[in-house]
C-alpha positions in Angstrom: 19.9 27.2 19.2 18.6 25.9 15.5 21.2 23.3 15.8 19.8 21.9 19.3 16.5 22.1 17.9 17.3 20.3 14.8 18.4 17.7 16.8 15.5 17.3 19.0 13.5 17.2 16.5 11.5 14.4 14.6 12.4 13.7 11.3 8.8 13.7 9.3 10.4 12.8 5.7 11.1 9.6 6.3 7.0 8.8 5.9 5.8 4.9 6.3 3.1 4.2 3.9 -0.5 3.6 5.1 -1.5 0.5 3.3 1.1 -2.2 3.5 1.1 -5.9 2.3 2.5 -8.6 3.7 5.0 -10.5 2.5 4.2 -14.4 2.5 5.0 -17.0 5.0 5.3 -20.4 4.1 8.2 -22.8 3.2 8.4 -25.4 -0.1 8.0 -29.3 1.2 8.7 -31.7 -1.7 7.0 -30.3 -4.9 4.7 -28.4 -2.6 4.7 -25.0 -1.6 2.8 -24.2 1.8 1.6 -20.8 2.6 0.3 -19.8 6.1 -0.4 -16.0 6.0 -2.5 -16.0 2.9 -5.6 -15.2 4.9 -3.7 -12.2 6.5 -3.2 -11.4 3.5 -7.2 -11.3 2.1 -7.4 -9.3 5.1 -5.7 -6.7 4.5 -6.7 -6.4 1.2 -10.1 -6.9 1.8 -10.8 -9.4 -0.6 -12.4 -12.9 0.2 -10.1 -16.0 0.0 -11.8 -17.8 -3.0 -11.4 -14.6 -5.6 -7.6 -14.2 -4.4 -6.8 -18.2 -4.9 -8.9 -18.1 -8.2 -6.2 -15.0 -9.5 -2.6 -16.9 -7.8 -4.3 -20.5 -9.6 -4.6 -19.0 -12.7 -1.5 -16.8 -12.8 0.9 -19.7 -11.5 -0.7 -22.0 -13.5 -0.8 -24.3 -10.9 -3.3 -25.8 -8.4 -3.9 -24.4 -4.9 -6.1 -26.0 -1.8 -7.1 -24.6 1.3 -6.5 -26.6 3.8 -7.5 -25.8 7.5 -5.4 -22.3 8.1 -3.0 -23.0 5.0 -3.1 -22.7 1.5 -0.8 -25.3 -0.4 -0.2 -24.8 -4.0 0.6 -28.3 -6.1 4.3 -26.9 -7.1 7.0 -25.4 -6.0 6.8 -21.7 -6.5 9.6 -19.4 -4.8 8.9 -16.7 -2.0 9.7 -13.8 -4.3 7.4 -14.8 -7.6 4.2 -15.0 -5.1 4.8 -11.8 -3.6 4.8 -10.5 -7.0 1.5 -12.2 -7.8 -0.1 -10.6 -4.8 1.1 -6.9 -6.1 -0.2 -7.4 -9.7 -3.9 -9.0 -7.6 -3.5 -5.3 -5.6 -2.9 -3.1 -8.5 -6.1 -4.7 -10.4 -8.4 -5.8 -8.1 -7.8 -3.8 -4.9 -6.6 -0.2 -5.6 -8.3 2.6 -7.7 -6.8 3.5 -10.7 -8.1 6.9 -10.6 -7.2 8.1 -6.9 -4.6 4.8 -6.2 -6.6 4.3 -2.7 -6.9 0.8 -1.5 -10.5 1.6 -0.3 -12.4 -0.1 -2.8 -14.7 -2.9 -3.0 -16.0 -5.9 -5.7 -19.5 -6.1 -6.9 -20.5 -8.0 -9.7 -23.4 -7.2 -12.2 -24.5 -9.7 -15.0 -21.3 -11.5 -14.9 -19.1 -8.3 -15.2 -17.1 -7.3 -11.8 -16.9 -3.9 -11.2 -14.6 -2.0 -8.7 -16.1 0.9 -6.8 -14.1 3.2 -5.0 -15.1 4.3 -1.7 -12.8 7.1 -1.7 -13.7 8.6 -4.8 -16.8 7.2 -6.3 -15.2 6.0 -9.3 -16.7 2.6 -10.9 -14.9 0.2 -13.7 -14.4 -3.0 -14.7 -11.1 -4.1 -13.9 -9.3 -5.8 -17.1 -10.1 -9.0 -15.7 -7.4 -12.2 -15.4 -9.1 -14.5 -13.9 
């Protein structure tokens, strides 16, 4: 009977996680690299499409333009490096570093940002790269 049961049975450890990030969408055209998810992308990690450009501009090193539902950055930057850009953004500017929940939000006070946790009340200055 324990084996039929275990069979029936839903596995629970395979767990997805709660907050996930897309990965980007776009292709490379010339010397151009187009990306058409990046607002998806703001939206799900609740940040507003000016600060996120401002962080990928000055990380790449390289120019980007919004330009009706796309955002095409001046050079040609592979799939994998912008993904990676988008991680570093999360880990500083979106999750909490003192309970790692992605329930946080930007408010900015004499020219300092500050990240406030929702989840646990927790306010600090992110060590800002932008």
């Amino acid at each position: 009977m324990l084996a039929r049961a275990d069979d029936v049975l839903v596995d629970t450890s395979k767990q997805q996680e709660r907050f996930v990030i897309p990965n980007v969408v776009g292709h490379i055209e010339g010397n151009k690299t187009i990306i058409s998810n990046l607002a998806q992308i703001c939206n799900t990690l609740g940040r507003k499409m000016p600060h996120f450009l401002k962080f990928l501009n000055k990380t790449l090193a390289t120019k980007g333009n919004v330009r009706g539902n796309v955002v095409v950055f001046m050079s040609k930057i592979p799939a994998t490096k912008l993904n990676e850009k988008i991680k570093e953004y999360a880990d500083t500017y979106v999750f909490c570093k003192e309970c790692s929940k992605p329930e946080t939000e930007l408010t900015k006070k004499n020219d300092v940002i500050f990240l406030k946790c929702k989840a646990c009340g927790a306010k600090y200055a992110p060590k800002s790269k932008i």
